[in-house]
RODO-2510 file (C-alpha; in nm, 4 decimals, decimal comma):
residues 540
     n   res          X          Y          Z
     1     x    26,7940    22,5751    -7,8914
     2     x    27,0369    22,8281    -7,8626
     3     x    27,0018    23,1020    -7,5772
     4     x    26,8227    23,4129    -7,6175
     5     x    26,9361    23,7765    -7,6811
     6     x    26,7489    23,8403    -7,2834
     7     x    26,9796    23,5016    -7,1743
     8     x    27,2918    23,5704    -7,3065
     9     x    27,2481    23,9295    -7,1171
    10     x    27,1723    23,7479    -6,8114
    11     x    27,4743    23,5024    -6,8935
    12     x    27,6763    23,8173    -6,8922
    13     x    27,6100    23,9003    -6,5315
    14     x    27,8371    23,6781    -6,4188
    15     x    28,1647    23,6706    -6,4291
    16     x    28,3813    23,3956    -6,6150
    17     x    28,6516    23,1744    -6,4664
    18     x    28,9772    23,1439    -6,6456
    19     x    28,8267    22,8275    -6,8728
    20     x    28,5513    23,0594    -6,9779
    21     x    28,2762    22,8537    -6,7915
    22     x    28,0444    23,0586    -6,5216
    23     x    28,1455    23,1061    -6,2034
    24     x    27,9466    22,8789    -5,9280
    25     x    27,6495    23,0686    -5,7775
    26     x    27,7701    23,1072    -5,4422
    27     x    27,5542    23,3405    -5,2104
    28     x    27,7613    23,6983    -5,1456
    29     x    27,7091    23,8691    -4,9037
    30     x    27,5808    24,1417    -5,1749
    31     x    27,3334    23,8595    -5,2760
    32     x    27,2061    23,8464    -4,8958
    33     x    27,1951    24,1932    -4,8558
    34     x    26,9516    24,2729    -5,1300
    35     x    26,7673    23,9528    -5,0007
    36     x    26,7314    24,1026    -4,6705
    37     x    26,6526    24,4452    -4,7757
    38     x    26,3617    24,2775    -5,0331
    39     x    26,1810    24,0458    -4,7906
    40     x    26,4046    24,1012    -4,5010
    41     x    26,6061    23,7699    -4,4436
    42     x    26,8950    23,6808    -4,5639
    43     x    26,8204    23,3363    -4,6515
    44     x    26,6784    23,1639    -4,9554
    45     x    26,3016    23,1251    -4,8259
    46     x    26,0192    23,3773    -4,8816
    47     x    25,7358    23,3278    -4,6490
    48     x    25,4352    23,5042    -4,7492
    49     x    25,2134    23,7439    -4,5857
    50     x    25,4797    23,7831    -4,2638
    51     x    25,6274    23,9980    -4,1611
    52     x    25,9720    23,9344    -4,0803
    53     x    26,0858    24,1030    -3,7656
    54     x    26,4153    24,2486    -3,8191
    55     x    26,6747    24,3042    -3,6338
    56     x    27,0851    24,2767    -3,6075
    57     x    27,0509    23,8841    -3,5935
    58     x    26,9052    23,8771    -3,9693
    59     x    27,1417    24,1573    -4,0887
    60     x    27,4744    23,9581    -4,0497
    61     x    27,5509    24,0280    -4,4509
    62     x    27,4803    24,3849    -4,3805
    63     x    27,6986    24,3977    -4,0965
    64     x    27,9925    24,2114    -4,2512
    65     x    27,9782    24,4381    -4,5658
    66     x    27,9707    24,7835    -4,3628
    67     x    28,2944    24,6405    -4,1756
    68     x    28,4738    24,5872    -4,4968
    69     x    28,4026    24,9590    -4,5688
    70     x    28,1501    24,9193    -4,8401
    71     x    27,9090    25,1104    -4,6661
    72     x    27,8296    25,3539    -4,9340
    73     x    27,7241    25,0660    -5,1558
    74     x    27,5279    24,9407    -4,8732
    75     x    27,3122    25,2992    -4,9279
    76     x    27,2863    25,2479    -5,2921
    77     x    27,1249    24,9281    -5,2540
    78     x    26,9081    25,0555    -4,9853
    79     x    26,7756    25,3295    -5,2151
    80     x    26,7377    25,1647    -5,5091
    81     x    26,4851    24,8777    -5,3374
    82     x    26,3174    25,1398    -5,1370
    83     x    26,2239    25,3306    -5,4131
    84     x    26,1576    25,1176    -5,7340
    85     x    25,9080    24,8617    -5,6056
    86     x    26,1399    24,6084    -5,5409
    87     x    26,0886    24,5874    -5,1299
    88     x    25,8393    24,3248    -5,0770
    89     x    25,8586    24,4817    -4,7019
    90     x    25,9806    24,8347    -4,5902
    91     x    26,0833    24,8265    -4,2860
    92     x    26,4197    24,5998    -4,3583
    93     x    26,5512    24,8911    -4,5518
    94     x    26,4526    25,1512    -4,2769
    95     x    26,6592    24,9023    -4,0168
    96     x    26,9216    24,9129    -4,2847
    97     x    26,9222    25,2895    -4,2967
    98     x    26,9643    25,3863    -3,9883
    99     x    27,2386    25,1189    -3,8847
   100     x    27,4133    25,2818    -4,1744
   101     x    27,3561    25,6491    -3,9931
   102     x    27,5108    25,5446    -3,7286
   103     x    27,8012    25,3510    -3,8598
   104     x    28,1745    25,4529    -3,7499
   105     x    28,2680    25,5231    -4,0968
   106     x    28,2234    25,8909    -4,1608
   107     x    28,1199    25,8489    -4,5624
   108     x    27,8876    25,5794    -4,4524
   109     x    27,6619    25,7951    -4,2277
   110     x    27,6777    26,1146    -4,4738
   111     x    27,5263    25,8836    -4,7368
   112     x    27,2814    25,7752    -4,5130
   113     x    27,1712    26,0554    -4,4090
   114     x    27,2008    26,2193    -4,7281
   115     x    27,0087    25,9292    -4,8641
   116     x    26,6829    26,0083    -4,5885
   117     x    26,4405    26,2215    -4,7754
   118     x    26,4788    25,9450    -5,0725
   119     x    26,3664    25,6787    -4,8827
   120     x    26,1406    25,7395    -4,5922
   121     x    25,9009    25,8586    -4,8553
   122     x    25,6041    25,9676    -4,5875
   123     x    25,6201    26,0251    -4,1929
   124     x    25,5352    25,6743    -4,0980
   125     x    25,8656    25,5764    -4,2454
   126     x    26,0486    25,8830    -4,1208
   127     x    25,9415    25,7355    -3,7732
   128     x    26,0348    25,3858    -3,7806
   129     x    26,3559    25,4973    -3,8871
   130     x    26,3884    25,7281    -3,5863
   131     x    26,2717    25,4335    -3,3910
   132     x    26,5052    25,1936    -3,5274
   133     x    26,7754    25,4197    -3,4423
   134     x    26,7079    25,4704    -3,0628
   135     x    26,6469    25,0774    -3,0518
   136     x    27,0196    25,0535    -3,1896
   137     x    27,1475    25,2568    -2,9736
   138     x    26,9942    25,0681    -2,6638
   139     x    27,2732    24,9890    -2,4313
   140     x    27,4802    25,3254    -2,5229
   141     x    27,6112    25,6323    -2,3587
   142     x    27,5318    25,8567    -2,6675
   143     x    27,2211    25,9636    -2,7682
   144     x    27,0728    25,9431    -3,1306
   145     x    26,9914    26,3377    -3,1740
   146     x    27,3501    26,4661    -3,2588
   147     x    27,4002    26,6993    -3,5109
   148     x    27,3908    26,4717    -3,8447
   149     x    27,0487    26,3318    -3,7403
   150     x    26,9214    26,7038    -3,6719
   151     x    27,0278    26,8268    -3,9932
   152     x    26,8766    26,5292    -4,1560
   153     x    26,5714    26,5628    -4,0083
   154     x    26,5410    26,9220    -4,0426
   155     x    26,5651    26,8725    -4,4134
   156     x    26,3376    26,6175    -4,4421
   157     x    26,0362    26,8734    -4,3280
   158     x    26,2377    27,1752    -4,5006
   159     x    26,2739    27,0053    -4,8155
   160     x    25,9117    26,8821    -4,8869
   161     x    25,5990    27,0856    -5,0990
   162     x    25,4258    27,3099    -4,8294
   163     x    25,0597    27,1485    -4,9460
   164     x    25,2000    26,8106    -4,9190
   165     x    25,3048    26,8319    -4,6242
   166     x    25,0379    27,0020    -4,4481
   167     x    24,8452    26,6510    -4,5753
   168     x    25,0862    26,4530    -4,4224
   169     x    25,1236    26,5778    -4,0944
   170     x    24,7547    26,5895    -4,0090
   171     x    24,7246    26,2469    -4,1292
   172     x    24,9894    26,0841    -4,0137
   173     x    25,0956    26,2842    -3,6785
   174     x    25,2141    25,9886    -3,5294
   175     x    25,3700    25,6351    -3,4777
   176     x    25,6445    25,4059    -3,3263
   177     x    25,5814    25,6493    -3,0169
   178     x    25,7077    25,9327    -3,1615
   179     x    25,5079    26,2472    -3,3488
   180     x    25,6087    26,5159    -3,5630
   181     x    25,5928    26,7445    -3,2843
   182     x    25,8974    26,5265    -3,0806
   183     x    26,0573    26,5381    -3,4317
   184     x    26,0719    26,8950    -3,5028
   185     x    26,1179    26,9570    -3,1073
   186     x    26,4242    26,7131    -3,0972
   187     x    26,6208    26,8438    -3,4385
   188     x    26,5747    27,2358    -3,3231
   189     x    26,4418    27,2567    -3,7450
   190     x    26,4434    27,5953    -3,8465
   191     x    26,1692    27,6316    -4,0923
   192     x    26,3182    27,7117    -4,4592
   193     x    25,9635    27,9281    -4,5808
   194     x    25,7192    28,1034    -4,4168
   195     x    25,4822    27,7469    -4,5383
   196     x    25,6838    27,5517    -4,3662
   197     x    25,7498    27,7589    -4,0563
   198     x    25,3479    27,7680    -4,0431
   199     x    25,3191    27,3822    -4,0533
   200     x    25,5817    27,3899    -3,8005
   201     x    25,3770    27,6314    -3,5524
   202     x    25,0761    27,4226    -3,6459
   203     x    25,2682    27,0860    -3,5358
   204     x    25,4423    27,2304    -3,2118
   205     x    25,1816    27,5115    -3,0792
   206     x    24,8497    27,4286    -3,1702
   207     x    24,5985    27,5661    -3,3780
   208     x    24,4669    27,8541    -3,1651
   209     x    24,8312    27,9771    -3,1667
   210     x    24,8307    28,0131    -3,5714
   211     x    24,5225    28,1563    -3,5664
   212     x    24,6638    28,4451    -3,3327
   213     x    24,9526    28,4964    -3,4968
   214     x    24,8744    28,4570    -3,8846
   215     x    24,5447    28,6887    -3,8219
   216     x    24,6725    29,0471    -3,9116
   217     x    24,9891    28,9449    -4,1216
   218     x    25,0206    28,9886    -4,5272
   219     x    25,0415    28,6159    -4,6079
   220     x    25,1904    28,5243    -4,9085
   221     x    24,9894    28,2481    -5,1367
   222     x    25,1673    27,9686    -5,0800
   223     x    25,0746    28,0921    -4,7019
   224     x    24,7101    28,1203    -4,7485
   225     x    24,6617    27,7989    -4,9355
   226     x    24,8222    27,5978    -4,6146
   227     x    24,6163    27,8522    -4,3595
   228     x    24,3279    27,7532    -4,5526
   229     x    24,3386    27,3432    -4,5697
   230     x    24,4783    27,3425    -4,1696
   231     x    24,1452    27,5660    -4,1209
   232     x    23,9202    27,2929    -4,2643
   233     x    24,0975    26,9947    -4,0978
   234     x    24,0349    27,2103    -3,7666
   235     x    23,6844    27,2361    -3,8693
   236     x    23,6492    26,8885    -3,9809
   237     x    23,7797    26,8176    -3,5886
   238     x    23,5375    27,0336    -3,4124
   239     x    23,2202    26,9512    -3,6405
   240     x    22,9080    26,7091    -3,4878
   241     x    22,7298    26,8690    -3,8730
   242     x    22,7708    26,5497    -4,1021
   243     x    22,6609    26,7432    -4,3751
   244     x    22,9169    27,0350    -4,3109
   245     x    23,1563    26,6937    -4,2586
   246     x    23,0656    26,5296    -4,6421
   247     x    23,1008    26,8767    -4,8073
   248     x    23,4956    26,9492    -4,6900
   249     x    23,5346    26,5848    -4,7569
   250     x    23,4487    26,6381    -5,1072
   251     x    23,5843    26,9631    -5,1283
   252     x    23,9262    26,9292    -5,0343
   253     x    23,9201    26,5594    -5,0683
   254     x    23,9808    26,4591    -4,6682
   255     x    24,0452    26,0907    -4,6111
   256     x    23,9181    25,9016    -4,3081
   257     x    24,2604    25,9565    -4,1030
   258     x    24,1712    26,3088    -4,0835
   259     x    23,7993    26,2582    -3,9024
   260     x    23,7241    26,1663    -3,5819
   261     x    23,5695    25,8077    -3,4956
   262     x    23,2510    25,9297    -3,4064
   263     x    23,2117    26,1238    -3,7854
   264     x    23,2917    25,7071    -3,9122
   265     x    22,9686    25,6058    -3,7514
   266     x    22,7917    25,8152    -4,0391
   267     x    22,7058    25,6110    -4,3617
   268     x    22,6961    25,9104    -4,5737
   269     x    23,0495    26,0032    -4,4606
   270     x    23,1527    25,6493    -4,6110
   271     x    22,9775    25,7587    -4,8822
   272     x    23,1595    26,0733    -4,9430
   273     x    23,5127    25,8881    -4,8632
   274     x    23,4217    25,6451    -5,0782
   275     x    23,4229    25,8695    -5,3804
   276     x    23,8711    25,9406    -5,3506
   277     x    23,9456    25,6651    -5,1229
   278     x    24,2382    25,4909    -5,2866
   279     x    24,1942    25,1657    -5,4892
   280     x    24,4320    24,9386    -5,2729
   281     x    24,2327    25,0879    -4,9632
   282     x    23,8766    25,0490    -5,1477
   283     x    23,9500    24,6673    -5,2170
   284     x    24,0391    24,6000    -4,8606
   285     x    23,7142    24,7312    -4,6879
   286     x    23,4429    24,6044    -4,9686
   287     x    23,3248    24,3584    -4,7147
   288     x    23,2723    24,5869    -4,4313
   289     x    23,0432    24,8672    -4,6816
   290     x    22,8634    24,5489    -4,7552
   291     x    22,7983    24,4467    -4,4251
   292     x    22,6914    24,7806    -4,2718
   293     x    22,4597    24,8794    -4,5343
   294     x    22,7251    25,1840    -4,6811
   295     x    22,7283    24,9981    -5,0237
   296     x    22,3331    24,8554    -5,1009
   297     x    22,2734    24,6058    -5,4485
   298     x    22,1523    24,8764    -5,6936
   299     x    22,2123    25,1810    -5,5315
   300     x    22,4258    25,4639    -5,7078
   301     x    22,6894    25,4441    -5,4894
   302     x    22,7808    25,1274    -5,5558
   303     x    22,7692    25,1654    -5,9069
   304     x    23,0388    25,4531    -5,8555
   305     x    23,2975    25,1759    -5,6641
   306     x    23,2039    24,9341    -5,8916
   307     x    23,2971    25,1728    -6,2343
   308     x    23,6245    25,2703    -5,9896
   309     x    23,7153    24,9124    -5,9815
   310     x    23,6911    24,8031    -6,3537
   311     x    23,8577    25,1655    -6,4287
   312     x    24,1953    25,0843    -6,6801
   313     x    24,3104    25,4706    -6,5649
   314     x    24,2516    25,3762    -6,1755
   315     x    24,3934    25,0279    -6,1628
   316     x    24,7203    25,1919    -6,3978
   317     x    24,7488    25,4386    -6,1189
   318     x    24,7191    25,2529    -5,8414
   319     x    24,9409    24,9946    -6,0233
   320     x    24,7329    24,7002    -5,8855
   321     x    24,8362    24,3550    -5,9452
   322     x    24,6045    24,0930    -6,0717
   323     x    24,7244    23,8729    -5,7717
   324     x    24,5633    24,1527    -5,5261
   325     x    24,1844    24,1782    -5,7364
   326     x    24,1930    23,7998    -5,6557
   327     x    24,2931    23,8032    -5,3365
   328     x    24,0170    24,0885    -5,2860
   329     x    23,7878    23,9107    -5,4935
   330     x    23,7911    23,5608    -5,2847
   331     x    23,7613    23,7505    -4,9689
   332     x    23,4808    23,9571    -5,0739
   333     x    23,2859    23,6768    -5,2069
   334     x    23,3394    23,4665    -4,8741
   335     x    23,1043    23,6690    -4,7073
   336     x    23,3063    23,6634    -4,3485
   337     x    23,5669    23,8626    -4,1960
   338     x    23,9310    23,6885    -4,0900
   339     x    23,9027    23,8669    -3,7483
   340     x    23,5547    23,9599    -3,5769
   341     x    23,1728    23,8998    -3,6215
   342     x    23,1407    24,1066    -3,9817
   343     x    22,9310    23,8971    -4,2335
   344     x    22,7590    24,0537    -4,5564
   345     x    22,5483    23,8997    -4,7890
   346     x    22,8055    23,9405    -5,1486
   347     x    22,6846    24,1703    -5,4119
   348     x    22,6928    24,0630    -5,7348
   349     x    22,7683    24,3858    -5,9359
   350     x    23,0878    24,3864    -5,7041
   351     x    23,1410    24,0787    -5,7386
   352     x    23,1083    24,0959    -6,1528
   353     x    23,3344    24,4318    -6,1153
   354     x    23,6073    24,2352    -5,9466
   355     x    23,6044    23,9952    -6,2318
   356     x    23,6429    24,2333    -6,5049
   357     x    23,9189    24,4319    -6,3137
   358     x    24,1271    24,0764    -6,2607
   359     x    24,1295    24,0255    -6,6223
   360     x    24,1871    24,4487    -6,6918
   361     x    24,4891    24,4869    -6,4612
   362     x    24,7302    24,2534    -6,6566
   363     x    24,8240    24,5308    -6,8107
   364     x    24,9895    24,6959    -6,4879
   365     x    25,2185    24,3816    -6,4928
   366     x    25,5512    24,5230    -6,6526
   367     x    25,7278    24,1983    -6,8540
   368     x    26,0520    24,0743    -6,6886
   369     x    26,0793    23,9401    -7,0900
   370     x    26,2505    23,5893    -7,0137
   371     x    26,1898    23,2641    -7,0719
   372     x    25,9533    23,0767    -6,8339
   373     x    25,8295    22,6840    -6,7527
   374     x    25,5481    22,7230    -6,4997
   375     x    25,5208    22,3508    -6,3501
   376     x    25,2124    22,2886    -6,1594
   377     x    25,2325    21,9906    -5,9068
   378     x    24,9252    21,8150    -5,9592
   379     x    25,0567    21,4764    -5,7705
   380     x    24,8004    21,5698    -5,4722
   381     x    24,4538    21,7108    -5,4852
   382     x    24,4751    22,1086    -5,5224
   383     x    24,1349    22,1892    -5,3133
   384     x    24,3647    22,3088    -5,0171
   385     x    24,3854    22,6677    -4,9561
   386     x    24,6801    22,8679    -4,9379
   387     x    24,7159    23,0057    -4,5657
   388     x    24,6039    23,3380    -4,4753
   389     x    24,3267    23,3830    -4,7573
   390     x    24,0198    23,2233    -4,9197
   391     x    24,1948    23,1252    -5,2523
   392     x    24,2247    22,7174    -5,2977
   393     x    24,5593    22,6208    -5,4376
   394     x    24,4361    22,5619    -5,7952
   395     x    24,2823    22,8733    -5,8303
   396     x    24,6436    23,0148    -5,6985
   397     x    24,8192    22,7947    -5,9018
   398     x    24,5954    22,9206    -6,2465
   399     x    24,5976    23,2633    -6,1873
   400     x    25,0281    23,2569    -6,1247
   401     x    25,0160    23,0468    -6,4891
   402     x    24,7832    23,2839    -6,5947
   403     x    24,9783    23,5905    -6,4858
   404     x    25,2865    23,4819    -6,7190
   405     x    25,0828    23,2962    -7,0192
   406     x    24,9551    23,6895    -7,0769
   407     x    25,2767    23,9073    -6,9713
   408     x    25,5518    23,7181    -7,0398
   409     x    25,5856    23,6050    -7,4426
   410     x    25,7936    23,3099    -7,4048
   411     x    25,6284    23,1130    -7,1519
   412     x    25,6147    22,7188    -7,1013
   413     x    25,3104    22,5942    -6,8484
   414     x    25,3572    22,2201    -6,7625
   415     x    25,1943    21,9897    -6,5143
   416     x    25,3256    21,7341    -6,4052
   417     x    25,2959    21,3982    -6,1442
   418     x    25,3484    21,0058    -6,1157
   419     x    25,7016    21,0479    -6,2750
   420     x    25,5194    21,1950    -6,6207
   421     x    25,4827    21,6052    -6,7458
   422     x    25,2738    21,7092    -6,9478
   423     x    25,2327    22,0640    -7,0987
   424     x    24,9876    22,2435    -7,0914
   425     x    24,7370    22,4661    -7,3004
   426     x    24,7070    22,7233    -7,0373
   427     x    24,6385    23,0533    -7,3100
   428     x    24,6758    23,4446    -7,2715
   429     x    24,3222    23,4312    -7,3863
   430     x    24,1688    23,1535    -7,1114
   431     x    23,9641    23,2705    -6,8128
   432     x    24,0735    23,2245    -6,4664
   433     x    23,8087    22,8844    -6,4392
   434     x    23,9507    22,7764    -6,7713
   435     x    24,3194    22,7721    -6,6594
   436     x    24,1741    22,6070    -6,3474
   437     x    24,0332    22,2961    -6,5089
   438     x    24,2950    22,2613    -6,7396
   439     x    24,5376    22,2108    -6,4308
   440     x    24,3178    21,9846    -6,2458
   441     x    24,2110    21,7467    -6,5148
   442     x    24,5447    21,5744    -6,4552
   443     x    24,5208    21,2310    -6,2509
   444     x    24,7400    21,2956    -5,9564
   445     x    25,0373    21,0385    -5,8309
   446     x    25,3575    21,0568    -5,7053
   447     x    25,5596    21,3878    -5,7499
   448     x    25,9570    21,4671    -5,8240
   449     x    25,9791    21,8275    -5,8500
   450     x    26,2902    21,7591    -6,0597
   451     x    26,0908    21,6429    -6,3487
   452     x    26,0386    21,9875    -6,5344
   453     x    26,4173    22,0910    -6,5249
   454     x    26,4758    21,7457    -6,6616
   455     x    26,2325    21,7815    -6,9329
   456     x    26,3857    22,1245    -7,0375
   457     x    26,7150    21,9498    -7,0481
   458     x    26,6229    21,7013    -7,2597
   459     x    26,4268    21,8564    -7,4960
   460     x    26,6646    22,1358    -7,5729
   461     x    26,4866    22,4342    -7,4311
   462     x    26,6841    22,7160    -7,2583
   463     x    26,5512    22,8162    -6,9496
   464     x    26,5711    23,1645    -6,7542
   465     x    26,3597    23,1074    -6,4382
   466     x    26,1292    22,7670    -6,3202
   467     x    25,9347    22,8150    -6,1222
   468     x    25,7747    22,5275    -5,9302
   469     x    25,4004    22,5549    -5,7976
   470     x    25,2645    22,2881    -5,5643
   471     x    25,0780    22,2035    -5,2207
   472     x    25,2806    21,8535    -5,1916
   473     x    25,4235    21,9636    -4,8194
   474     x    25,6731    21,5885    -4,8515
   475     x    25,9073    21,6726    -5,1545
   476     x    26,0298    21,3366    -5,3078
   477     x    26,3117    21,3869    -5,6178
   478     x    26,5172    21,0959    -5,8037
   479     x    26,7587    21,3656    -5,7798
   480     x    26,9073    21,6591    -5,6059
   481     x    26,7296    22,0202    -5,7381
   482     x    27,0340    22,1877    -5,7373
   483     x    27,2117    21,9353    -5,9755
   484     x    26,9307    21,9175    -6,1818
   485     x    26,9871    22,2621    -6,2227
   486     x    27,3370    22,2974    -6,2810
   487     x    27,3214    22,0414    -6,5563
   488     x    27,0396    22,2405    -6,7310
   489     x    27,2958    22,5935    -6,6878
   490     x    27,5928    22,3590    -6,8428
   491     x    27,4039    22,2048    -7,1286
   492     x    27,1889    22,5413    -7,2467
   493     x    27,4285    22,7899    -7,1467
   494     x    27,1874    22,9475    -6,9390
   495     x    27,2066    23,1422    -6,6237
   496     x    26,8927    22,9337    -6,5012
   497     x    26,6827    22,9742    -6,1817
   498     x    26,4474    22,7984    -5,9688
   499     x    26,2162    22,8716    -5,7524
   500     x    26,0234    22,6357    -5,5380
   501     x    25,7075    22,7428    -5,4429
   502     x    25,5298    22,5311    -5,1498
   503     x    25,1480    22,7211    -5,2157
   504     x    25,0523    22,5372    -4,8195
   505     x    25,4202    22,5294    -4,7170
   506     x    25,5235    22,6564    -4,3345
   507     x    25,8962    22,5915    -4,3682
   508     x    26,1508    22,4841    -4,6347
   509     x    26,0713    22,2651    -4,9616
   510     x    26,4322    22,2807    -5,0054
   511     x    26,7031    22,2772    -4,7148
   512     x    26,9488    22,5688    -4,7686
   513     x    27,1205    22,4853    -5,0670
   514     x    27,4211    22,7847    -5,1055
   515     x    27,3234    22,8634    -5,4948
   516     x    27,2386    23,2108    -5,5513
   517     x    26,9821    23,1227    -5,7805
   518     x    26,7385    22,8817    -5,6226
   519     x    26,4529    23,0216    -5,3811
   520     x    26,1717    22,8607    -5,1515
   521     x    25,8465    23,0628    -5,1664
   522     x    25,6007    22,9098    -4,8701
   523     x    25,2340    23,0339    -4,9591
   524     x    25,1586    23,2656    -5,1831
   525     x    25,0854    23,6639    -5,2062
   526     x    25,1510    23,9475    -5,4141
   527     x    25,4962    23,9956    -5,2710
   528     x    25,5613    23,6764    -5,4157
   529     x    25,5241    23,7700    -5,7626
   530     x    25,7723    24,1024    -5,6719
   531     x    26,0161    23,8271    -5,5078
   532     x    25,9908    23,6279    -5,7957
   533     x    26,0392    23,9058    -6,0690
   534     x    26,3557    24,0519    -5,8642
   535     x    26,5078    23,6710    -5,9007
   536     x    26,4274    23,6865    -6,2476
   537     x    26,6377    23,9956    -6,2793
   538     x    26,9123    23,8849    -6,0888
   539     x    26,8131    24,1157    -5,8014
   540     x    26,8496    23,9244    -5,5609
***
C-alpha cells in the first residue's frame, strides 16, 4: 500500500539524512519540552489522572534549552499548548512561564511577560504563576516584584473587559496564598478606566468604600453596569432571603462560588444553579443532587439537566469528550461516592440521558485524519477496572475503539492473544455494549504486544499511530517494540508511532526506549485521548 497524502505530510516532518532515509527518532530536547509542558514530564510515560508535581528536577529540557538562548522559542511553545487544548495539565506551562520571567536573558523575560495575559487565562492561573515565581526565587536576595513583573501584572487587570472581570474577581479572589488584593497592592496597578479603577477600589477597599465614593458621581455606563453586578454579589453576601438568593441567581446568572455555604444548604438554590451551571461541572456533582434529594425521578428539574445533558448545542460548547460522559456515566450509575458516606439510589432518566449524550458528543471529537490499528489485548480477562474510576477495562477498551471507528475514517481495530490477531468488526454504527462483546468474545492466551505492528508489516498496510490497549501488567514480546517499529517505518515509508497503553498499569510497559515516537500511557482518562492526539500530530 503506498502511504497516504496525511503520511507523506507527516513523513515530511522530519528531516532527511544525506542517503535520503529519515533521520532516527531521537528525543530533543524540543521533543521533551513540549512533553513536559503537555503532561508535565519529560519522559515517555503518561500516567493518568495525576498530577505530576513539577518542579526544576522534571524541567531539565527546559533548562538546557533556555541556556542555549532559545528562550523565546521556549515562550512560543508555552503559548501555543496553553492555549489550544493541547495541555493535558496547566500548571507545567505556568512553572514554565515564570522560570522564563525570570531568566537572565533579557528577550527571554520580555516574551514572557509579554506572553502573560495569553496564558494565565483566569486568576487562578495568574496566581500559581505568581506562586511559582516566589517558589523560584526561594534561596535569593532579590525579590520577585521588580518592575517587569509589575508592569505585567498591571496589564493583566488593565487589559481585561470591565464585566468580565468584575466576574472573576468575586469568584475567584483567591489561591496559592495570594488574592487579587496582594496582586494589585504588590504591582502599584494604576487602573486604565474608570471600570477598572472601580474593580480595583472594590478589590483593595471594600465595598462600603465604593458605595461612598461612587454615590454622587456621573458614572459612565460601562460604570454603572459593574456598580450594579458588585451591588448584587454584595447582596447575594448579606442575604439569609433564599428567595431574594434564587432570583439574583437567575437574574444575573451567579454561580455557587459567589454564595456563602450556608445559602448551599438550600435545595432550591441548587435548583436555581442548576439551571447555568456548566456542563463539565453538572456531570461531576449528578451523584450528590441525587443523593440529597435536589434532583427527584420525575420531577421538572430533572428533566431540565437531563434535556442539558443530551443538548448537541451544550455538549458543542462545552466541547465534552465522549471519554468524560462515560466516565460520568459509570460513576453516576455506581451509586457511591470515591471519598465520604454519599450514596443515591441512580435515576434512570439520568442515567438514559447520559447514554444518549455518549453517543451525541462524538461529534465534539475533531479528526486527527490518520491512519489507525487499535489492538485490544485480550490475552487476560478484561473485567479489571482501570484505577481511579468505575469503568472495567473492556468497557475502556470499547469505547477508545469506539472513539476512532466513528472519528477517524481510516481506522483498523484488531484483537489479538496466544500468538494470533484477529480484526475486528468494531463499526461507527455499534453501541458501546456491542463493541464490548465483540472484544471479549476472543479466547484469551498468551500476549506479544508486537503482534499488531507485525501484522501491519506483513500485510502491506501503512501505519500512522498504534496504539496498544491492554490490562496484561507482565509484557512478553518475541521481539523488541521499538524494532518492530522501525522495520514497519522502513518497509511502508511511514513516520509510524506507538503507543502502549497499560489500561491497570502503575509504571512502565516499556522501559525508556530513546525514540521520539513511542509512548507508555498507564490507565486511562480523557487526557489520554489529548496525549494521544498530540503524538498523532507530532506534538510531542
Amino acid at each position: 500500500m503506498e502511504p497516504s497524502g496525511s503520511m507523506m505530510s507527516s513523513l515530511s516532518n522530519h528531516t532527511s539524512n544525506s542517503t535520503g532515509g529519515v533521520c532516527p527518532w531521537e528525543v530533543s530536547d524540543k521533543a521533551k519540552l513540549r512533553r513536559f509542558l503537555c503532561y508535565g514530564s519529560e519522559g515517555d510515560l503518561y500516567t493518568a489522572r495525576e498530577e505530576a508535581r513539577v518542579s526544576m528536577e522534571s524541567a531539565g529540557a527546559l533548562l538546557s534549552l533556555l541556556q542555549d538562548g532559545r528562550g523565546t522559542e521556549v515562550v512560543e511553545d508555552i503559548k501555543r499548548y496553553s492555549q489550544d487544548g493541547q495541555a493535558v495539565r496547566i500548571n507545567p506551562s505556568l512553572f514554565a512561564l515564570a522560570l522564563c520571567s525570570q531568566h537572565s536573558e533579557l528577550k527571554t523575560r520580555q516574551a514572557a511577560f509579554k506572553a502573560l495575559k495569553e496564558v494565565c487565562r483566569d486568576p487562578a492561573h495568574l496566581f500559581a504563576f505568581i506562586q511559582y515565581k516566589k517558589e523560584l526565587k526561594e534561596g535569593m536576595k532579590c525579590g520577585i516584584w521588580g518592575r517587569a513583573l509589575r508592569k505585567a501584572v498591571s496589564d493583566w487587570y488593565n487589559e481585561q473587559d470591565a464585566m468580565s472581570l468584575a466576574v472573576a474577581v468575586t469568584k475567584c479572589k483567591q489561591r496559592d496564598g495570594w488574592s487579587h488584593q496582594d496582586l494589585l497592592r504588590l504591582s502599584h496597578t494604576k487602573p486604565a478606566n474608570e471600570a477598572i479603577s472601580l474593580i480595583s477600589k472594590y478589590v483593595t477597599k471594600g465595598w462600603k468604600d465604593v458605595q461612598a465614593g461612587y454615590a454622587d458621581k456621573e458614572n459612565s455606563e460601562e460604570v454603572m453596569k459593574v456598580l450594579s453586578y458588585l451591588e448584587v454579589v454584595e447582596k447575594v453576601k448579606h442575604s439569609c432571603d433564599e428567595t431574594e438568593v434564587i432570583n439574583l441567581i437567575e437574574e444575573h446568572k451567579l454561580e455557587r462560588e459567589q454564595l456563602l455555604t450556608d445559602h448551599l444548604k438550600s435545595k432550591q438554590v441548587w435548583k436555581a444553579l442548576l439551571k447555568e451551571m456548566p456542563l463539565q461541572s453538572l456531570l461531576r456533582i449528578l451523584g450528590k443532587m441525587t443523593s440529597n434529594k435536589i434532583l427527584e425521578p420525575g420531577s421538572a428539574d430533572t428533566e431540565a439537566v437531563c434535556e442539558r445533558i443530551q443538548s448537541e448545542m451544550a455538549l458543542k460548547k462545552a466541547k465534552i469528550h465522549p471519554f468524560t460522559i462515560l466516565l460520568a456515566s459509570e460513576n453516576y450509575k455506581r451509586g457511591q461516592g470515591y471519598q465520604g458516606k454519599t450514596k443515591w439510589e441512580p435515576d434512570s432518566s439520568i442515567l438514559t440521558a447520559m447514554d444518549t449524550a455518549f453517543y451525541k458528543s462524538f461529534m465534539c471529537v475533531e479528526p486527527v485524519g490518520k491512519h489507525f490499528v487499535v489492538a485490544v489485548d485480550v490475552s487476560t480477562s478484561l473485567s479489571s477496572v482501570v484505577p481511579g474510576t468505575s469503568i472495567s477495562t473492556a468497557v475502556a477498551a470499547a469505547a477508545i475503539t469506539m472513539t476512532f471507528a466513528r472519528t477517524e475514517a481510516d481506522t483498523q481495530v484488531l484483537a489479538y492473544s496466544e500468538g494470533a490477531l484477529v480484526p475486528c468488526s468494531v463499526s461507527a454504527d455499534m453501541t458501546l455494549a456491542q463493541a464490548t462483546a465483540e472484544l471479549v468474545k476472543i479466547p484469551g492466551g498468551s500476549t506479544d504486544c508486537t503482534l499488531p505492528i507485525t501484522w501491519a508489516t506483513e500485510n502491506g498496510k501503512a501505519v500512522d499511530v498504534f496504539i496498544v490497549l491492554t490490562n496484561n501488567p507482565i509484557w512478553t514480546c518475541t521481539a523488541s517494540p521499538v524494532e518492530a517499529l522501525k522495520k514497519h517505518r522502513q518497509k511502508s515509508g511511514t513516520s509510524s508511532k506507538l503507543l502502549m497503553c497499560g489500561l491497570t498499569s502503575i509504571g512502565h510497559a516499556i522501559s525508556d526506549t530513546e525514540d521520539r515516537g513511542l509512548l507508555n500511557i498507564c490507565g486511562f482518562d480523557v487526557g489520554a485521548m489529548s496525549v494521544i492526539r498530540n503524538l498523532a500530530l507530532d506534538l510531542i
